[in-house]
C-alpha positions as a Markdown table, in Angstrom:
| # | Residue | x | y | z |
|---|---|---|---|---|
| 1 | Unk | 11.9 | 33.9 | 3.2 |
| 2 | Unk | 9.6 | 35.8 | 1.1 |
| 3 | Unk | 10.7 | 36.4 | -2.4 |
| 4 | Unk | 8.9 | 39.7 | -3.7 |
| 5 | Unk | 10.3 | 38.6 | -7.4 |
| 6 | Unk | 7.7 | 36.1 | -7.3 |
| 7 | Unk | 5.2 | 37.9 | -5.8 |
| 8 | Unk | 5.3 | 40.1 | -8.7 |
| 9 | Unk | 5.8 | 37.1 | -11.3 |
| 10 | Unk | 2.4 | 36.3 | -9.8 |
| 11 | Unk | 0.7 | 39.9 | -9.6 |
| 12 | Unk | 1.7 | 40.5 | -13.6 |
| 13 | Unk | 0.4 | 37.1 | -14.5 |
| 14 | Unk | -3.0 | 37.7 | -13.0 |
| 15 | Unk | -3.5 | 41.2 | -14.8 |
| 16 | Unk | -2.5 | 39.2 | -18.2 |
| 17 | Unk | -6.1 | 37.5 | -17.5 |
| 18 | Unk | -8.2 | 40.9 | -16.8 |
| 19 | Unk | -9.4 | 44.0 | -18.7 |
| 20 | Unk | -7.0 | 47.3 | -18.5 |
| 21 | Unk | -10.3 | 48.9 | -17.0 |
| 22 | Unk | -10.8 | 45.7 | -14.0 |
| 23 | Unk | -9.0 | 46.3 | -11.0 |
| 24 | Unk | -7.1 | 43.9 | -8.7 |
| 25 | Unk | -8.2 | 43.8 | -4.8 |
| 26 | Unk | -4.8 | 42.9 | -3.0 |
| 27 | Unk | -5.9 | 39.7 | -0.6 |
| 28 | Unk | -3.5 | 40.6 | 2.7 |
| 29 | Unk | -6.4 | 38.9 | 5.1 |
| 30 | Unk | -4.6 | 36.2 | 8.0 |
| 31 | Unk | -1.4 | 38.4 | 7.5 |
| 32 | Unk | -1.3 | 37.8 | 3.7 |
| 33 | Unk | -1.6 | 34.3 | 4.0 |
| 34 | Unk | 0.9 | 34.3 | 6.4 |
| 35 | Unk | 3.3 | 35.7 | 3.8 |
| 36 | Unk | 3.7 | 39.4 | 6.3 |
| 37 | Unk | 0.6 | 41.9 | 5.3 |
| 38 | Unk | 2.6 | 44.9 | 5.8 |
| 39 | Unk | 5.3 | 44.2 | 3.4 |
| 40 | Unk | 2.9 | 42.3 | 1.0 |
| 41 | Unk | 0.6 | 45.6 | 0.7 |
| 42 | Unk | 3.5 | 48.2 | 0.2 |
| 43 | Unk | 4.6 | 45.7 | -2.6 |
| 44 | Unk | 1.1 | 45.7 | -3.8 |
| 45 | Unk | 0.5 | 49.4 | -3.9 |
| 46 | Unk | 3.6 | 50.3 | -5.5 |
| 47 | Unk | 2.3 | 48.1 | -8.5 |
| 48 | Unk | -0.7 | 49.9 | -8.7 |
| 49 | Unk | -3.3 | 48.4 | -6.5 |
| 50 | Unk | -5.7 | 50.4 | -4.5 |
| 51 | Unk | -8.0 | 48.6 | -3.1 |
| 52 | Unk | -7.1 | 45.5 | 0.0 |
| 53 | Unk | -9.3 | 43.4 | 1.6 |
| 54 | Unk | -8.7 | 41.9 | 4.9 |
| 55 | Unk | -11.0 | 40.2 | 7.0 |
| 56 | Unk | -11.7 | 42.3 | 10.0 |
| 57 | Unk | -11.6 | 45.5 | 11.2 |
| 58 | Unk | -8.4 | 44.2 | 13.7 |
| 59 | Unk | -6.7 | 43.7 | 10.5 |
| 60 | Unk | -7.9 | 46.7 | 9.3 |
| 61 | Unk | -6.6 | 49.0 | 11.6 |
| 62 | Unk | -3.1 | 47.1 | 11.7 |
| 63 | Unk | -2.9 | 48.5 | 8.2 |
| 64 | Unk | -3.6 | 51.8 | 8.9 |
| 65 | Unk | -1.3 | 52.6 | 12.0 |
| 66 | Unk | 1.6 | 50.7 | 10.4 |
| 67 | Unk | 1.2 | 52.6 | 7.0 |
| 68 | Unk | 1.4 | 49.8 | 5.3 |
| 69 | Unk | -0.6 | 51.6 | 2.5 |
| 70 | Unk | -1.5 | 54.8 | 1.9 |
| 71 | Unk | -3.8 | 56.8 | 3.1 |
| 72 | Unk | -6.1 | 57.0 | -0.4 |
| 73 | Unk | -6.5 | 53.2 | -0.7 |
| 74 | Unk | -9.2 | 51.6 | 0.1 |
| 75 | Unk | -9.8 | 48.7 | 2.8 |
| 76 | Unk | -12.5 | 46.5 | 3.0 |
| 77 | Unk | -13.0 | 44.5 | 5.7 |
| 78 | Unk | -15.0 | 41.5 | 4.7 |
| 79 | Unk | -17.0 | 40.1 | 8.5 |
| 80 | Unk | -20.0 | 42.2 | 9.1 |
| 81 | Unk | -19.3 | 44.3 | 11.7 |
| 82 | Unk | -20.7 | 44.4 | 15.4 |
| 83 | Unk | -21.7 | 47.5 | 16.9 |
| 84 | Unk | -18.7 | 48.3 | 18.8 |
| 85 | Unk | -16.7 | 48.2 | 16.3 |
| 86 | Unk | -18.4 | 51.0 | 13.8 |
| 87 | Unk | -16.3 | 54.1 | 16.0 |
| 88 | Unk | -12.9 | 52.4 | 14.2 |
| 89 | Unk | -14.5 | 52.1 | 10.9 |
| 90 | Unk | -14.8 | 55.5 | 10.8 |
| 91 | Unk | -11.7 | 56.7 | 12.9 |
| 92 | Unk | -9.4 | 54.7 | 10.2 |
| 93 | Unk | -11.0 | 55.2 | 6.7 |
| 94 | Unk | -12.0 | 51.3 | 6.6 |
| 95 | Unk | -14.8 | 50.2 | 4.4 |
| 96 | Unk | -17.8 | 48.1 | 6.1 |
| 97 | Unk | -19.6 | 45.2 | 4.9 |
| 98 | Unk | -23.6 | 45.5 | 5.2 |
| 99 | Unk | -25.5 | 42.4 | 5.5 |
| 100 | Unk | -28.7 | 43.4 | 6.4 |
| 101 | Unk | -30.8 | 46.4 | 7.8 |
| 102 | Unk | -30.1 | 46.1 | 11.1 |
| 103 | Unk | -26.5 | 47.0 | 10.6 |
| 104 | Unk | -27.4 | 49.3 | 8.0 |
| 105 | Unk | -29.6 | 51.1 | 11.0 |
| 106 | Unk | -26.6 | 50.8 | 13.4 |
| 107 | Unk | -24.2 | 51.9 | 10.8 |
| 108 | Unk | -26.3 | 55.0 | 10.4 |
| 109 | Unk | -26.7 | 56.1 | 14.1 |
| 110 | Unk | -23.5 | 56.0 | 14.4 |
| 111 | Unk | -22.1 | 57.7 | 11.7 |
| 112 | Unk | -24.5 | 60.3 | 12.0 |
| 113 | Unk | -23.1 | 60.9 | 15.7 |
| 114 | Unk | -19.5 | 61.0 | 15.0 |
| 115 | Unk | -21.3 | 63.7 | 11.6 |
| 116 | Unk | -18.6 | 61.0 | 9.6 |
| 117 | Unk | -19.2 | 59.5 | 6.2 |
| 118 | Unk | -19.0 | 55.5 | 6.3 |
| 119 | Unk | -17.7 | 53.7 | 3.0 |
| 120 | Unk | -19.9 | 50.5 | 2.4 |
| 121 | Unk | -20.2 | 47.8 | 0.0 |
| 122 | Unk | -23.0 | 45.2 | 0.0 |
| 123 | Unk | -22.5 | 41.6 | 0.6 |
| 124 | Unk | -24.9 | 39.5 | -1.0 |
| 125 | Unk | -25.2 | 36.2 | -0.6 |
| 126 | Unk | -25.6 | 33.9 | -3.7 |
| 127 | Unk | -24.9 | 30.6 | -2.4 |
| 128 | Unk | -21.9 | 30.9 | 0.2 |
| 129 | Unk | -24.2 | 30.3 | 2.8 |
| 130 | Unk | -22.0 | 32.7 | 4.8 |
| 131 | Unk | -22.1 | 36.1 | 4.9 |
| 132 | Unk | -24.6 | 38.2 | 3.0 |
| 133 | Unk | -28.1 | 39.3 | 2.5 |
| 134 | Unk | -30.7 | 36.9 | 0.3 |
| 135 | Unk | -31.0 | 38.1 | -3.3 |
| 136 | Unk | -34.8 | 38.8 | -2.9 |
| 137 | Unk | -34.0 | 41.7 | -0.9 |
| 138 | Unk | -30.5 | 43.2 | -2.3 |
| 139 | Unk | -31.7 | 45.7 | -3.9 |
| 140 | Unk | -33.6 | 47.3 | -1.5 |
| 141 | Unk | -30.7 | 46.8 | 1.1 |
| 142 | Unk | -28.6 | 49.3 | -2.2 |
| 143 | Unk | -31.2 | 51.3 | -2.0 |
| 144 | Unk | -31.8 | 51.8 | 1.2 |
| 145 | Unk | -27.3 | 52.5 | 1.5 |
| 146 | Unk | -27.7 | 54.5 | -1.4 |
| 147 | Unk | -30.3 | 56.5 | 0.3 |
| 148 | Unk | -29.0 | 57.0 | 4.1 |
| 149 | Unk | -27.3 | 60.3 | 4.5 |
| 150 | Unk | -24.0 | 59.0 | 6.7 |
| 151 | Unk | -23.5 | 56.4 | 4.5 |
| 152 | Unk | -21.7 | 56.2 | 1.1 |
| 153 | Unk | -22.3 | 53.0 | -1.4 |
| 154 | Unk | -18.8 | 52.4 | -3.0 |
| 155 | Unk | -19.3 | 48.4 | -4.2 |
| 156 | Unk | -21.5 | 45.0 | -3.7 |
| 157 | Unk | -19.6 | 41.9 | -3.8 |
| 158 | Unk | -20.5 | 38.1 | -3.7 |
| 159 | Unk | -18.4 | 35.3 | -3.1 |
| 160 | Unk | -18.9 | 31.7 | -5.2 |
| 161 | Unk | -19.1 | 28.0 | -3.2 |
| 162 | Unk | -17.1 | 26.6 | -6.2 |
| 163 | Unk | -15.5 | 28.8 | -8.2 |
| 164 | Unk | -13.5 | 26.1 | -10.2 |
| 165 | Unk | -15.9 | 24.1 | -11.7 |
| 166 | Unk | -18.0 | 25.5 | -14.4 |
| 167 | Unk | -21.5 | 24.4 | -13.1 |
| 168 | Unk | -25.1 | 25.3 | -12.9 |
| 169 | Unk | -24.8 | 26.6 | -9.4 |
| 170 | Unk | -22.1 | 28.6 | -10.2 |
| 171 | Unk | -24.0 | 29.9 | -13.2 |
| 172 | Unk | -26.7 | 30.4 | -10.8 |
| 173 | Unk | -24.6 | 32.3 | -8.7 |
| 174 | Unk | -22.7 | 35.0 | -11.1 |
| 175 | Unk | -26.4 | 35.5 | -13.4 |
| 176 | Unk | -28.3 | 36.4 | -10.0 |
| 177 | Unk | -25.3 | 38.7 | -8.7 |
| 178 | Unk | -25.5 | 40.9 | -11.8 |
| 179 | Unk | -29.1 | 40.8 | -12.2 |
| 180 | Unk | -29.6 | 42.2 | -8.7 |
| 181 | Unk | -26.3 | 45.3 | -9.1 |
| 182 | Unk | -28.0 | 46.1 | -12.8 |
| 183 | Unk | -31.8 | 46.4 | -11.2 |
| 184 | Unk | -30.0 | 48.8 | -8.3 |
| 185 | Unk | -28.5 | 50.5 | -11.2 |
| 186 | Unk | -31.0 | 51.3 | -13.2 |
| 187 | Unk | -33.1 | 53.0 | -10.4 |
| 188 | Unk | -30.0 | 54.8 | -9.4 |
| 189 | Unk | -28.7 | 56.1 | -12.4 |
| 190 | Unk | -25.1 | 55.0 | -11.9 |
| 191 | Unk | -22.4 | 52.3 | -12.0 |
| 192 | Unk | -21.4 | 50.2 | -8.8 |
| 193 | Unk | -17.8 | 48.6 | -8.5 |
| 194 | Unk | -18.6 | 44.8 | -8.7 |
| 195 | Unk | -16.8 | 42.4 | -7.6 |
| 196 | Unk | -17.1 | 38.6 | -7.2 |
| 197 | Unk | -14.1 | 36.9 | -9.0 |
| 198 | Unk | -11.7 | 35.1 | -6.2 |
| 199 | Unk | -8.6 | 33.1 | -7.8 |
| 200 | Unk | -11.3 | 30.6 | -9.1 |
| 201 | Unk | -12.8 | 32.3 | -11.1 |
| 202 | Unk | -10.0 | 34.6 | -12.5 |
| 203 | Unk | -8.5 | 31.5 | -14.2 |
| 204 | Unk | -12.5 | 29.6 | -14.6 |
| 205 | Unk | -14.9 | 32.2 | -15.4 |
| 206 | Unk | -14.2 | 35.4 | -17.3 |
| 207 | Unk | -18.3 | 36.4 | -17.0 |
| 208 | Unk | -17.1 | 36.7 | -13.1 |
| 209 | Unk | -14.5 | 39.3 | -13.6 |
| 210 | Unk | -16.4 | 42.3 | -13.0 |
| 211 | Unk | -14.8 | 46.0 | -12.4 |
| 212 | Unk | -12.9 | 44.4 | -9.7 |
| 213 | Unk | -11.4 | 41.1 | -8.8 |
| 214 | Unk | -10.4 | 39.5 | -5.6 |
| 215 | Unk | -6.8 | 37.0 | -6.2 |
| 216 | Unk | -5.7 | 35.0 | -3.0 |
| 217 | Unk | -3.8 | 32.0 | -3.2 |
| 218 | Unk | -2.6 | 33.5 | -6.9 |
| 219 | Unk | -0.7 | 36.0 | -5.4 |
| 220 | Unk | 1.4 | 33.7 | -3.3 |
| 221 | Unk | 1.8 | 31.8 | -5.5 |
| 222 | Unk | -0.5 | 28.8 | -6.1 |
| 223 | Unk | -3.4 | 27.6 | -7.7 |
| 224 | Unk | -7.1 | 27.4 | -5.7 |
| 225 | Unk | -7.0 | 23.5 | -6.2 |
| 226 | Unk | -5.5 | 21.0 | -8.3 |
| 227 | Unk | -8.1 | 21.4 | -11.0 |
| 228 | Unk | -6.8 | 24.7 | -12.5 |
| 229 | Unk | -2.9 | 23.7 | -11.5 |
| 230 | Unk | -1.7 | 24.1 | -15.2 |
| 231 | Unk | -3.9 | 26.9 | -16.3 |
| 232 | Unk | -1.5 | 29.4 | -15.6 |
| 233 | Unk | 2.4 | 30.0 | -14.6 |
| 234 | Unk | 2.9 | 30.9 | -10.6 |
| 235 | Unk | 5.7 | 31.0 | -8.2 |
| 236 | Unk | 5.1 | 30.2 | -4.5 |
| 237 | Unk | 6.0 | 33.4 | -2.9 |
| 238 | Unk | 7.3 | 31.8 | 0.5 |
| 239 | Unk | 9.5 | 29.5 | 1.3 |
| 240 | Unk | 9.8 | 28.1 | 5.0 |
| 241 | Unk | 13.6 | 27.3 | 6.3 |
| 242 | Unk | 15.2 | 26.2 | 9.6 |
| 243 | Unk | 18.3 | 25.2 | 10.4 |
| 244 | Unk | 20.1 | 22.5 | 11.5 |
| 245 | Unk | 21.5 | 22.9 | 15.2 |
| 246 | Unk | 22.2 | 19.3 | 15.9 |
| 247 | Unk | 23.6 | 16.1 | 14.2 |
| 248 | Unk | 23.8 | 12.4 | 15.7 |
| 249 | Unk | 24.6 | 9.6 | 15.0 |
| 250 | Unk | 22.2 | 6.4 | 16.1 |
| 251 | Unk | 22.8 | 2.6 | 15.7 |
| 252 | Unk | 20.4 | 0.1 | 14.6 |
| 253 | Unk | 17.0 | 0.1 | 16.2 |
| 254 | Unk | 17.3 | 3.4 | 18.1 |
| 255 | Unk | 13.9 | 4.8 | 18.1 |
| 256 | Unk | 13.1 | 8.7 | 17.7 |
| 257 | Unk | 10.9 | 11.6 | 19.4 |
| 258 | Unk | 7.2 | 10.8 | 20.9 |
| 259 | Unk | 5.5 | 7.7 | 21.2 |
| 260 | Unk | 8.8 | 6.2 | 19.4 |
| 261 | Unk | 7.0 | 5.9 | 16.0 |
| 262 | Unk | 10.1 | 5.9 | 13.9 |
| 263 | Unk | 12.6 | 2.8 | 14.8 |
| 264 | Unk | 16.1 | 3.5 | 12.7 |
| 265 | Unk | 16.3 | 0.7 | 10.2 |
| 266 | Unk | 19.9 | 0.5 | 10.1 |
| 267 | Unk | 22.9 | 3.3 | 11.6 |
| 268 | Unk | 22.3 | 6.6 | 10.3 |
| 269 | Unk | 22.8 | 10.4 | 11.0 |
| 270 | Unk | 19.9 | 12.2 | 12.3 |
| 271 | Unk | 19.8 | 16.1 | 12.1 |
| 272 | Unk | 17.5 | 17.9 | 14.6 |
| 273 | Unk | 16.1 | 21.1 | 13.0 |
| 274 | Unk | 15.0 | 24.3 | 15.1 |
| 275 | Unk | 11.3 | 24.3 | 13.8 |
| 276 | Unk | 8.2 | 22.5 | 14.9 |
| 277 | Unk | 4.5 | 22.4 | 14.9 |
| 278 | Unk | 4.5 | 25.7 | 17.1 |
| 279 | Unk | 6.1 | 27.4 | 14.3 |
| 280 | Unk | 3.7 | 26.2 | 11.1 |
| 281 | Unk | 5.5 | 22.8 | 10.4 |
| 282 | Unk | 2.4 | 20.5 | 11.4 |
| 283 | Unk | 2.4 | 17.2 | 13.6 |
| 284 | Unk | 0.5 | 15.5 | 10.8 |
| 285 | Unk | 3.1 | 15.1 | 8.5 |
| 286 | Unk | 5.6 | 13.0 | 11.0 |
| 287 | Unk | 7.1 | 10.6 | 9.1 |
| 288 | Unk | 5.7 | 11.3 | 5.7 |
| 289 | Unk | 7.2 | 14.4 | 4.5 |
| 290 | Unk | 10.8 | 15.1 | 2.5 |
| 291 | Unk | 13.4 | 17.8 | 4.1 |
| 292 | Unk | 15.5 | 19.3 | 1.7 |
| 293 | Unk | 18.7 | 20.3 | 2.7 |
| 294 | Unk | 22.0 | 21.3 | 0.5 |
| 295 | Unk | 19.3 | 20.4 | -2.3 |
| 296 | Unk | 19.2 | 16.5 | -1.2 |
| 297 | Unk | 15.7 | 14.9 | -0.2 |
| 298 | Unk | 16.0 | 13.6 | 3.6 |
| 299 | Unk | 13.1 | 11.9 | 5.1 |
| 300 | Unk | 11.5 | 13.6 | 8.3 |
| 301 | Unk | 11.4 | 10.6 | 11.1 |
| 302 | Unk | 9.9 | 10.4 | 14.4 |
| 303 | Unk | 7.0 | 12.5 | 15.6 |
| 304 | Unk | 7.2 | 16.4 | 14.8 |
| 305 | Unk | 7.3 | 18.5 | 18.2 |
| 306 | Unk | 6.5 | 21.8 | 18.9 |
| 307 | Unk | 9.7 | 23.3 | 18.8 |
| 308 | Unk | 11.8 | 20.6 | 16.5 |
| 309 | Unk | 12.2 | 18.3 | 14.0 |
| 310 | Unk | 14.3 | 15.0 | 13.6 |
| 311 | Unk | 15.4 | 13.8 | 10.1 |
| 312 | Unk | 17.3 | 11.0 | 8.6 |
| 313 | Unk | 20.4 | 12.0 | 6.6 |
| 314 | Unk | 21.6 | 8.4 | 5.7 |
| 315 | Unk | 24.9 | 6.9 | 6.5 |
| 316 | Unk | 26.6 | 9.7 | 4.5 |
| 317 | Unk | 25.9 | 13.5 | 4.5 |
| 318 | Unk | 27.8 | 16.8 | 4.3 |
| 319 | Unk | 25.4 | 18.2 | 6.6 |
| 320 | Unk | 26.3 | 20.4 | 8.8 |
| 321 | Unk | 25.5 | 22.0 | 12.1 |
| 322 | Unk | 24.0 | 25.8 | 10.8 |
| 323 | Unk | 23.2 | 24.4 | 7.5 |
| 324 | Unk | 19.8 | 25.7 | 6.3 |
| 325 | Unk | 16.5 | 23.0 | 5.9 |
| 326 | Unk | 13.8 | 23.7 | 3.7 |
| 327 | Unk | 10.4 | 22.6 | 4.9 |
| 328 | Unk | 9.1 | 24.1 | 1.7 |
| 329 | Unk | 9.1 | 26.3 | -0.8 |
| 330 | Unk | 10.8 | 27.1 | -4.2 |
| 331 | Unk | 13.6 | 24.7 | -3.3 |
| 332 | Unk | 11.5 | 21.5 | -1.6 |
| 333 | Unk | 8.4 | 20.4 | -1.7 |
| 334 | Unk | 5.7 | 23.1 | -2.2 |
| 335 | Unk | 3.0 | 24.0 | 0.5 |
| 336 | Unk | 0.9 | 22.1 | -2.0 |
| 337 | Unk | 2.9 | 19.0 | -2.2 |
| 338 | Unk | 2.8 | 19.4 | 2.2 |
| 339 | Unk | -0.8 | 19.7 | 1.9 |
| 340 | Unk | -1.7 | 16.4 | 0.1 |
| 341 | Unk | 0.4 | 15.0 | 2.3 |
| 342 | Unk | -1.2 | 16.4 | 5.2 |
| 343 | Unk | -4.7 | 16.2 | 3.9 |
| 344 | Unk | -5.6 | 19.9 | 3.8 |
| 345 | Unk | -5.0 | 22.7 | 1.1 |
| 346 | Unk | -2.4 | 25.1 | 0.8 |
| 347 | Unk | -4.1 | 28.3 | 2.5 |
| 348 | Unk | -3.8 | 26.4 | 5.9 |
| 349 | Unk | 0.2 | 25.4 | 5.1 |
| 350 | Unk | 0.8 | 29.0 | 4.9 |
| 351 | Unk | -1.0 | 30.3 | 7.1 |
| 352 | Unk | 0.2 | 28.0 | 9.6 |
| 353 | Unk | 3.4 | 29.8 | 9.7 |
| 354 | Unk | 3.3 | 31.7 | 12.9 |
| 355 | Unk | 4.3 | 34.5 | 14.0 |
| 356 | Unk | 7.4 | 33.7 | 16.2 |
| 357 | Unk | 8.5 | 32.8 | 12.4 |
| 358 | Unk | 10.8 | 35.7 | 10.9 |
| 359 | Unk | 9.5 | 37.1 | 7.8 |
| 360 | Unk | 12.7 | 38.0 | 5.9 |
| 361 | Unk | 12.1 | 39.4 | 2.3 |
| 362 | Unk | 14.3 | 38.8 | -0.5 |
């Protein structure tokens, strides 16, 4: 279930920490986090935002033929495109990232061939070590956009390694972002939309929040790491349910699922629940996670399969067959609590969910 009260709890607590004049870039990249783009953006929009990013052109054009925004907002696909992919950019209204000259060059041609204006912003790489062209030569990369017929500069963006901790990296990266945009706009006479401030550095670093900010993880609901968990008030936006379609019960030393990792210490009820890893619920948390179900803790046991789950409801439940398990969300553990478990972070919790999952928005 997605709960679009919370993602608006979430959306109005992120502008309470920007300007009136900064705008928010909606995040709907890997299918909002897994959280369902297309609904996610139409909420988005109709609070104001204009401007979504996504991380390729795929996504890009998913956007576009479903409608899920309309037509005057802007989408920025982050990757830097190949050649064969520059027709769609232009076919759909989708805003390229430009690395280097090369694509710039590419970007021209064929632009110029289609007689189409391309929408670009600038990546510039401060210290990701990903995407992005070297400081040094930024500004002649703007220029050189700035100055190509088919093509129309519209931002520059930059992306911190750390965006958390208040460092001299990080101070390194934000000072030689906005030294490079104000040299570029002093020869050209004109403001850029800047943007480098992920969830980070909306809750770290004010000096990051530029004319446009980029919130992830905020928006569905949890902090970037558990640094910044108390700096400010969210609500996971998802919450992952199966249900129960089976209930046993097993005598002493009966042993459950794969590789029989989980011998029952005593007789119990165990409840089989229709979701597995196939469907987002990973194999890594056999045996070490909590199910919640009627609002009581049960203990997961036995390995996690593909399709199913086994856990132990005691000598005593009211479970039964149909009732609804939560695997997390706002009424179990959180993706964050699954993730320390798990060893990993949030993002890859909910983006785990796959698609054979139904989205069903409350």
């Amino acid at each position: 279930m997605i709960s679009s009260n919370n993602l608006i709890h979430n959306f109005r607590k992120i502008q309470e920490r920007i300007t009136d004049t900064c705008r928010i870039m909606g995040i709907v990249k890997a299918n909002a986090y897994g959280h369902g783009a297309l609904h996610i953006s139409k909420t988005l929009e109709s609070l104001g935002v204009s401007d979504f990013g996504v991380a390729n052109i795929t996504e890009a054009v998913h956007l576009r033929k479903q409608s899920a925004v309309s037509r005057n907002a802007a989408i920025l696909a982050f990757c830097s495109p190949l050649p064969s992919h520059l027709p769609l950019y232009l076919q759909h209204d989708i805003t390229a990232t430009i690395c280097d000259f090369d694509t710039l060059r590419t970007a021209e041609s064929i632009a110029s061939s289609y007689n189409m204006p391309l929408k670009v912003h600038v990546k510039i790489d401060t210290g990701m070590g990903r995407l992005g062209i070297p400081p040094e030569a930024a500004c002649n990369l703007l220029q050189a956009v700035e100055q190509t017929p088919h093509l129309q500069l519209t931002g520059a963006y930059t992306h911190f390694a750390q965006s958390t901790k208040t460092d001299d990296f990080a101070d390194r990266q934000i000072r030689t972002f906005t030294e490079v945009c104000s040299e570029f706009e002093h020869h050209a006479k004109r403001n850029l939309c800047k943007h480098a401030a992920n969830s980070g550095a909306l809750l770290c670093r004010k000096d990051a929040c530029l004319d446009m900010v980029r919130p992830g993880i905020m928006l569905y609901g949890y902090p970037p790491d558990e640094s910044v968990q108390n700096m400010i008030d969210l609500k996971p936006a998802m919450e992952l349910r199966a249900k129960v379609i089976f209930i046993k019960d097993v005598e002493t030393g009966t042993t459950i699922s794969y590789n029989r990792q989980w011998t029952a210490p005593s007789r119990c009820k165990i409840a089989t629940i229709s979701a597995g890893y196939a469907d987002g619920y990973q194999r890594t948390l056999s045996n070490r996670a909590k199910v919640f179900i009627r609002g009581n803790p049960c203990s997961q046991v036995g390995t996690i399969t593909m399709d199913q789950t086994m856990v132990d409801l005691g000598k005593n439940s009211n479970v039964r067959v149909g009732d609804d398990a939560v695997l997390f969300g706002w009424n179990g553990l959180s993706a964050a609590d699954l993730a320390k478990i798990a060893g990993t972070i949030s993002y890859e919790i909910l983006c785990a969910v796959s698609s054979r999952v139904k989205r069903v928005f409350i």
